[in-house]
C-alpha angles and dihedrals in degrees: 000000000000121000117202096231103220130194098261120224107271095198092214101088145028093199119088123285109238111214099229099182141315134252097206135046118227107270099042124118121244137181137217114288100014119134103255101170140012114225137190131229135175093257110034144347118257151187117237113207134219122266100207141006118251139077123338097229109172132350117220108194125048128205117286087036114137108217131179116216105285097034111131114260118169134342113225128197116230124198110282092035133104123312132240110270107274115242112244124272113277123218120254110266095027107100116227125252119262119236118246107233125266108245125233112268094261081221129073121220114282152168117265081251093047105125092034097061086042080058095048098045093051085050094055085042087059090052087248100187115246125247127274113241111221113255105228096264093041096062093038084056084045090053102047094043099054081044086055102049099039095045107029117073092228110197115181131219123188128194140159127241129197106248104187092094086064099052088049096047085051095049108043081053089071117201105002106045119180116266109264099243091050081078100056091041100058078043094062094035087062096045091055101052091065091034099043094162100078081060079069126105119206114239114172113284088352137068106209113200114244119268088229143031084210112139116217125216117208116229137186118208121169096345092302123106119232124176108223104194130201115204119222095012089171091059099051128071118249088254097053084045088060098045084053094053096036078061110043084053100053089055085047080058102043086054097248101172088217100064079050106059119094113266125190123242145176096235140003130226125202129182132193097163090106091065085049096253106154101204132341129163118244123217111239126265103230134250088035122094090225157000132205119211116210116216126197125289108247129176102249139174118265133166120239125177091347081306122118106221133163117265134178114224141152130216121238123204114205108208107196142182104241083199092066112040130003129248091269090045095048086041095057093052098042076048081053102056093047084051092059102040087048093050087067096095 
């Protein structure tokens, strides 16, 4: 009887199998479990075995075929079946042709997974390293981020801000200076309190204003990336920003469930200045409208007065959702923070 030999279904993808080659001609014999065919996935390349033992008759699908799990494939011949078309009579005193021999199926006998356990084997061999299982909050941060960037129109904007009023600030305040990214969190909170769109979160047709005017602080603690947020940042001096913070992170520390527990904010800071990155631009934290990403403070050449003098100054990279506010909007209020940082000394 003849089978219709059809692509099985490889539980790994969705997406289409590609035939890549086969391992048989049609006319050969096979047998049950050989290897017939190697396919391609998304994810991996793979045998596929045979159903049934008998006669390859016809094959169906050639490489570089894109199937879906049921597509025809092949037809194979079991014992019993149909026979392989007879060669014509031959007159008497002619000799018949001899048949070339079949070759050997270039395959042995295998599992549908076959050449991906021998893979893996040789992997685990070589001493390959395994793989490294999420933590809870590192595959929450993983989630929201690729969300973030595959559903959220980011647009950038980069500017430089004078940092010497910061220095000075930190320093005229003697032991106990002020954190560094206190600074640029009263600087925000103040940004936002004149530019309170960017509070906003996009919601379909709607922008609905934040629940809160609460600035978060990206840190990092034992590879892992928490948000600490200080409520009413506009309201507080940069020095009562930074005991705030200064405390939030030693219960971060300490492992208080609490600190690390999502918060919402209006807006989120990171800063990468203390591993000497100079500028980078950050992926918003939805459902927020932005996030500024703080570089490193370096001595550079500016011009004052037609004179060419040392300055130290950072760069600051402004991530916005292009859904919420528009590139001159999101211009004034970045504008805004270097203004008030600025305006320290």
């Amino acid at each position: 009887m003849e089978i219709e030999f059809k692509m099985p279904d490889l539980a790994t993808t969705d997406s289409e199998i590609k035939v890549i080659r086969w391992f048989v001609a049609a006319g050969q014999s096979v047998i049950r479990g050989q290897p017939l065919l190697e396919v391609e996935t998304d994810k991996a390349t793979m045998e596929v075995e045979s159903i049934a033992t008998g006669r390859l008759l016809a094959i169906h699908a050639q490489p570089g075929d894109a199937l879906s799990a049921g597509q025809r494939l092949a037809v194979i011949a079991t014992e019993g079946g149909p026979a392989t078309p007879s060669a014509p009579p031959v007159p008497d005193g002619v000799a018949a042709p001899v048949p070339a021999p079949q070759a050997a199926p270039p395959k042995p006998a295998g599992g549908l997974f076959a050449k991906n356990r021998a893979a893996t084997n040789a992997r685990a061999a070589e001493g390959a390293r395994p793989s490294i299982a999420l933590t809870a909050a590192h595959a929450t941060a993983a989630r929201r981020l690729q969300q973030s960037k595959q559903t959220v129109p980011h647009f950038y904007l980069q500017t430089s801000v004078n940092a010497e009023p910061l220095l000075r600030a930190r320093v005229a305040a003697g032991a106990s200076p002020p954190a560094w990214d206190a600074f640029f969190v009263h600087a925000a909170g103040q940004a936002l309190a004149k530019f309170d769109r960017l509070g906003c979160r996009y919601e379909g047709d709607h922008l609905r204003p934040a629940e809160t005017d609460a600035i978060g602080v990206a840190v990092d603690h034992e590879d892992e990336l928490f948000v600490l947020t200080i409520a009413s940042p506009a309201a507080k001096t940069p020095a009562q920003i930074s005991a705030e913070l200064r405390t939030l992170v030693g219960q971060l520390r300490a492992g208080d469930p609490a600190v690390r527990r999502l918060r919402p904010a209006s807006l989120t800071l990171t800063n990468l200045g203390s591993t000497g990155v100079e500028a980078f631009a950050a992926i918003i934290n939805p459902p927020e409208a932005a996030i500024l990403a703080i570089g490193r403070a370096a001595p550079v050449a500016v011009v004052q007065a037609g004179q060419v003098v040392p300055q130290t100054r950072l760069t600051l990279t402004l991530s916005v959702d292009h859904r919420v506010v528009n590139g001159k909007y999101a211009a004034r209020f970045l504008d805004e923070i270097v203004r008030e940082l600025e305006s320290l000394g």
